[in-house]
matplotlib code that plots the C-alpha trace (Angstrom):
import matplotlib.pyplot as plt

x = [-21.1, -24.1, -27.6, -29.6, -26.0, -26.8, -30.3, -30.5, -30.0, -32.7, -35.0, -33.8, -34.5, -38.1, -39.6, -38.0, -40.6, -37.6, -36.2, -39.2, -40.4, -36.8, -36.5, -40.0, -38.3, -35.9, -37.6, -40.4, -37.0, -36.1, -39.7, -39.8, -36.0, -37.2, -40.7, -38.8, -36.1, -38.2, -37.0, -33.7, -32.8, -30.9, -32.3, -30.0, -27.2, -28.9, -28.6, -24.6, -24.3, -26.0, -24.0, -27.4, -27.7, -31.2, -32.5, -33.9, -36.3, -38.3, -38.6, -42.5, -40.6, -40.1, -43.4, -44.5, -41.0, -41.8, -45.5, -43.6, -41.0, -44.6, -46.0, -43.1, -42.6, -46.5, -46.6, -43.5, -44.6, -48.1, -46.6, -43.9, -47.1, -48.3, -44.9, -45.3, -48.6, -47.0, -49.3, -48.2, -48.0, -48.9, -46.7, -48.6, -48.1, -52.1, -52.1, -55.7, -55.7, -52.7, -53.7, -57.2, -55.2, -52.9, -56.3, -56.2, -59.2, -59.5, -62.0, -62.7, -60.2, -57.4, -58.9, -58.3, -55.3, -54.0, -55.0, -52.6, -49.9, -50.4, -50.5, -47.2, -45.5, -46.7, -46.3, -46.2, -43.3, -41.1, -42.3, -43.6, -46.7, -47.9, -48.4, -51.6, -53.2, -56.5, -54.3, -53.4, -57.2, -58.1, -55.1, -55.9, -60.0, -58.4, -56.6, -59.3, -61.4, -58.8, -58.4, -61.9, -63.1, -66.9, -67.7, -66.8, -65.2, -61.8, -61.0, -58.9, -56.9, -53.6, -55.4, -57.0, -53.7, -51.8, -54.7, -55.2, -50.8, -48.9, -46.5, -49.1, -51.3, -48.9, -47.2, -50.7, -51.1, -47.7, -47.5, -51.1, -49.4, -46.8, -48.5, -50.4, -46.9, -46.0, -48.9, -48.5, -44.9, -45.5, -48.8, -46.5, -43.5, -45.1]
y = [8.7, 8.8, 6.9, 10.7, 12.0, 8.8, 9.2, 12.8, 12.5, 10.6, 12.7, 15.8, 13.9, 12.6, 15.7, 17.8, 18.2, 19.3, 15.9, 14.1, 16.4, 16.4, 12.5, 12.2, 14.9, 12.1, 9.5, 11.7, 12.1, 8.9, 7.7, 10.5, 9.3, 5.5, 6.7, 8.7, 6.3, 5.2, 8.0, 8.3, 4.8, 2.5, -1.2, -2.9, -2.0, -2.6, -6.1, -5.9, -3.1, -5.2, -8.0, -10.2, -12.2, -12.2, -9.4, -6.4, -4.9, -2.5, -0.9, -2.4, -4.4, -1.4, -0.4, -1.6, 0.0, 3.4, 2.6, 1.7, 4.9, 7.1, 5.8, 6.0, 9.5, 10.1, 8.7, 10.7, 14.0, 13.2, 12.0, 15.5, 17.5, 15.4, 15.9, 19.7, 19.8, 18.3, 15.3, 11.6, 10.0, 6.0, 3.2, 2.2, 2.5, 3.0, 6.4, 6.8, 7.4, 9.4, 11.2, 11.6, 12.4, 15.1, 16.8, 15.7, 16.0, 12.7, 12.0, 8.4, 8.3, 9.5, 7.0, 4.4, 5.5, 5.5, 2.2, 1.0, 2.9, 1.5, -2.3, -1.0, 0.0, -2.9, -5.5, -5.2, -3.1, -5.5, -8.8, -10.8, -12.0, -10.4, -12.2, -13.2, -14.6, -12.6, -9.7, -10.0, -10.5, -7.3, -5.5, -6.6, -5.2, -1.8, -2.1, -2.7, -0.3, 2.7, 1.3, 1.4, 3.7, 3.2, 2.4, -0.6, 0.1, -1.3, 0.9, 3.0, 1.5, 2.8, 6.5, 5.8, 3.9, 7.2, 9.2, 7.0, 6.8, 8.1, 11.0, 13.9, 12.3, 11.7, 14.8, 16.5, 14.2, 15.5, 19.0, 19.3, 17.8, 19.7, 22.7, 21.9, 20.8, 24.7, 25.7, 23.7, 24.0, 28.4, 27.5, 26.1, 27.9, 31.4]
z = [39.0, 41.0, 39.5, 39.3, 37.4, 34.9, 34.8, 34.4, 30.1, 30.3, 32.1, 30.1, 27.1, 28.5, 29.5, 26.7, 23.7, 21.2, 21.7, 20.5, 17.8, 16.4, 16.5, 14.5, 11.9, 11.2, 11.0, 8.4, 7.1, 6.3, 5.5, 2.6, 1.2, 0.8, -0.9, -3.0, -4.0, -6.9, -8.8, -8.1, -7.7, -10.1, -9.0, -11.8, -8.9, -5.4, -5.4, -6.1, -3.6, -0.9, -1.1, -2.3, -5.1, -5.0, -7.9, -6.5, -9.5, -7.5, -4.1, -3.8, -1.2, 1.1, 1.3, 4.8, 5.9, 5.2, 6.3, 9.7, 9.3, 8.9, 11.3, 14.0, 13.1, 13.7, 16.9, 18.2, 16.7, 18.7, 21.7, 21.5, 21.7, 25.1, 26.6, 25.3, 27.2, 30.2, 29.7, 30.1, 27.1, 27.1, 26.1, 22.8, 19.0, 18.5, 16.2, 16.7, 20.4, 20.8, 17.8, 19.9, 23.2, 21.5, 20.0, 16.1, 14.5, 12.8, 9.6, 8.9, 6.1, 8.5, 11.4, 8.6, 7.4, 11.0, 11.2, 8.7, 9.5, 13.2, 12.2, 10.1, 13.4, 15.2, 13.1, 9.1, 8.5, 10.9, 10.8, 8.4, 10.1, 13.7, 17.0, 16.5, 13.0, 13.1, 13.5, 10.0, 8.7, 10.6, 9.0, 5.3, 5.9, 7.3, 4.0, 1.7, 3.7, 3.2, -0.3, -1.7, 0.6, 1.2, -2.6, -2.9, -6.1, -7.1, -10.4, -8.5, -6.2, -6.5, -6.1, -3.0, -1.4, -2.3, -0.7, 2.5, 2.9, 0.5, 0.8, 0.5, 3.0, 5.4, 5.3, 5.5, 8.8, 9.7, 9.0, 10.9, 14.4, 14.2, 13.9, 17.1, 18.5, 17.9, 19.7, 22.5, 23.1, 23.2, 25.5, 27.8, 27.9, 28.9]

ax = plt.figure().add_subplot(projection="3d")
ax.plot(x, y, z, "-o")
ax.set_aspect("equal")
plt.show()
């Protein structure tokens, strides 16, 4: 087997926009399954299923893992509409500039909210501390900031975290790429 025969998958895959819109379907997929699990999920029995004796009560624990799975599924639905634009797409989890490069319109809410979903990618939803230790003060200020907003008001936090990356605001983020994904792939097909 010749080295272009090998690398060929590689380069269909690459330049083929289907590939990376379909891989960030999964992985909105799988992000929307653990957020979910809450409700369909008997905790009494996770422990025993995993083999752990440690008691699993809740699935708080999995919260920076689907923060991650969002996030990863945002940055390859924005870098399927670069390759769908025949534009280079950079090596980098930052959601705010390849949001910007793939043309989102970005608020200050979703700037924030792709904040944390990048430090989720990078960092939170893998490790539990990042490479560097002011990395973690920035993160928890991009927290509070999508949080509380500009108020400065703590009464309703839980509203504001589900506004800033829960389900409906990612899947609003989502939904709105793909569309331009759409476009862009029928743009460059003709």
């Amino acid at each position: 087997m010749t080295t272009d025969e090998i690398q060929s998958p590689y380069k269909m895959r690459e330049n083929a926009p289907m590939w990376w819109y379909n891989k960030s379907c999964h992985l909105r997929a799988a992000a929307t399954v653990l957020r979910v699990a809450p409700e369909v999920c008997d905790y009494s029995n996770l422990a025993k299923t995993l083999g752990s004796a440690d008691a699993i009560s809740d699935i708080s624990f999995a919260e920076p893992v689907y923060e991650m799975l969002c996030g990863m599924s945002l940055e390859l639905i924005y870098k399927a509409i670069l390759v769908a634009k025949h534009e280079n797409y950079p090596d980098s989890h930052d959601l705010n500039d390849l949001a910007a490069r793939a043309g989102i319109n970005r608020t200050e809410n979703i700037r924030n909210s792709l904040n944390l979903f990048t430090h989720s990618v990078i960092w939170n939803g893998r490790y539990p501390v990042p490479r560097e230790k002011d990395e973690i003060d920035y993160y928890r200020r991009q927290e509070l900031r999508a949080k509380i907003g500009g108020s400065g008001n703590l009464s309703k936090v839980a509203e504001r975290i589900e506004c800033a990356i829960g389900l409906k605001a990612f899947n609003k983020l989502w939904t709105d790429a793909a569309e331009l994904f759409f476009e862009a792939k029928e743009r460059n097909t003709s």
